[in-house]
One Martini backbone bead per residue (centre of mass of N, CA, C, O) as a GRO file, in nm:
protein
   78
    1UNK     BB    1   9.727   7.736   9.500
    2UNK     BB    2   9.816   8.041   9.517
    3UNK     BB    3   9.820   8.151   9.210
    4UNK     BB    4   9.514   8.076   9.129
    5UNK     BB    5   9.400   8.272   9.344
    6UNK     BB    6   9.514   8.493   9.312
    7UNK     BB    7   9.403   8.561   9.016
    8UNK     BB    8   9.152   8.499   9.021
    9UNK     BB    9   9.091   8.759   9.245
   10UNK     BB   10   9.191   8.940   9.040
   11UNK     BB   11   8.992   8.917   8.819
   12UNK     BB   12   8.724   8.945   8.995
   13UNK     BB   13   8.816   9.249   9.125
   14UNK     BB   14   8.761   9.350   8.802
   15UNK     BB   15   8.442   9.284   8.784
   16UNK     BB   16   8.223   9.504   8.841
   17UNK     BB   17   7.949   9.422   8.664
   18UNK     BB   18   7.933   9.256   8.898
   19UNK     BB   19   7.806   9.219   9.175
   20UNK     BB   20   7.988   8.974   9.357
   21UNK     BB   21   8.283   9.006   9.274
   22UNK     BB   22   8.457   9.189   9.404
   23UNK     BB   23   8.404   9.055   9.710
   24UNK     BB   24   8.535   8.796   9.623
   25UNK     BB   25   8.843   8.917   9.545
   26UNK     BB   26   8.896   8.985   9.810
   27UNK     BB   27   8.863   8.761  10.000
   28UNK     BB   28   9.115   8.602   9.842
   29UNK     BB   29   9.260   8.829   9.861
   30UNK     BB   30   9.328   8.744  10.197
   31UNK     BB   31   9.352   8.424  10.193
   32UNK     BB   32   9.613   8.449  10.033
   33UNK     BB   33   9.780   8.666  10.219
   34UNK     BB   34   9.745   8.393  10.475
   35UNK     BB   35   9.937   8.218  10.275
   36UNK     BB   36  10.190   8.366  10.201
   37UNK     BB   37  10.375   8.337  10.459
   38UNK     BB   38  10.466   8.039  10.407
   39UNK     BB   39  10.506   8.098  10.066
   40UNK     BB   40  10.798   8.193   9.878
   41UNK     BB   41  10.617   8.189   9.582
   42UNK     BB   42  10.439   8.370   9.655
   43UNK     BB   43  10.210   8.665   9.491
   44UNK     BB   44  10.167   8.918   9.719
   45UNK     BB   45  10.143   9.174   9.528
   46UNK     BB   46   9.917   9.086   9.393
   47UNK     BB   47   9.727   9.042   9.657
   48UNK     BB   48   9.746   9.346   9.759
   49UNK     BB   49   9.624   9.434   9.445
   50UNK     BB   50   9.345   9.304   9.508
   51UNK     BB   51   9.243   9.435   9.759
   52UNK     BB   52   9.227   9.705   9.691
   53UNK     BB   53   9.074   9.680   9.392
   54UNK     BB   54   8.841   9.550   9.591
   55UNK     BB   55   8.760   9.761   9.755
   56UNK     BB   56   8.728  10.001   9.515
   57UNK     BB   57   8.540   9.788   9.361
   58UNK     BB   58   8.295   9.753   9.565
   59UNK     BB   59   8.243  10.072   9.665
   60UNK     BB   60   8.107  10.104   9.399
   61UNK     BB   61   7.915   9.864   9.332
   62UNK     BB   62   7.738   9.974   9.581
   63UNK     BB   63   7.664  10.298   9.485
   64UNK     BB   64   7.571  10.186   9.240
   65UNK     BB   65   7.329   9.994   9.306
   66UNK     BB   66   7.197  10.229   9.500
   67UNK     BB   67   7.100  10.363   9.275
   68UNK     BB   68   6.934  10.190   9.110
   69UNK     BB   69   6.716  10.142   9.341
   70UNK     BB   70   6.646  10.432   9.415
   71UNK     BB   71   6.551  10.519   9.085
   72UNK     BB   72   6.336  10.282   9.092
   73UNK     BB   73   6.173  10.410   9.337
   74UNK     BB   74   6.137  10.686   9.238
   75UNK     BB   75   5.984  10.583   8.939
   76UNK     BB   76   5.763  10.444   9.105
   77UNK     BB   77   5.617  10.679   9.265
   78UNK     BB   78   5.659  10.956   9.086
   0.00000   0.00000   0.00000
């Protein structure tokens, strides 16, 4: 169960363009990363580049999306 969710984990954390695919891919990997104290053959490393990868594009995509937000609201405005 550990590689495949370490894996998904790490493909959603990189899929910046889809809205909430970042946050689940940290989630998954933070799952992964406290299922892996366990197990000795799991993913460890890969596991915390997903956390990071997913931090810091979870915190792009919140930037982008409101940006989208504001200068829609801003363009309805006048």
């Amino acid at each position: 169960m550990g590689k495949g969710l370490t894996i998904t984990g790490f493909v959603l954390s990189l899929l910046i363009f889809i809205p909430f695919a970042p946050v689940v891919g940290l989630i998954l990997g933070i799952i992964t990363l406290v299922k892996a104290k366990d197990n000795p053959d799991a993913l460890k490393g890969l596991a915390i580049a997903t956390i990071v990868i997913g931090v810091v594009f979870s915190l792009i995509n919140i930037m982008f999306t409101l940006g989208l937000v504001l200068g829609f609201l801003r363009g309805i405005a006048g």
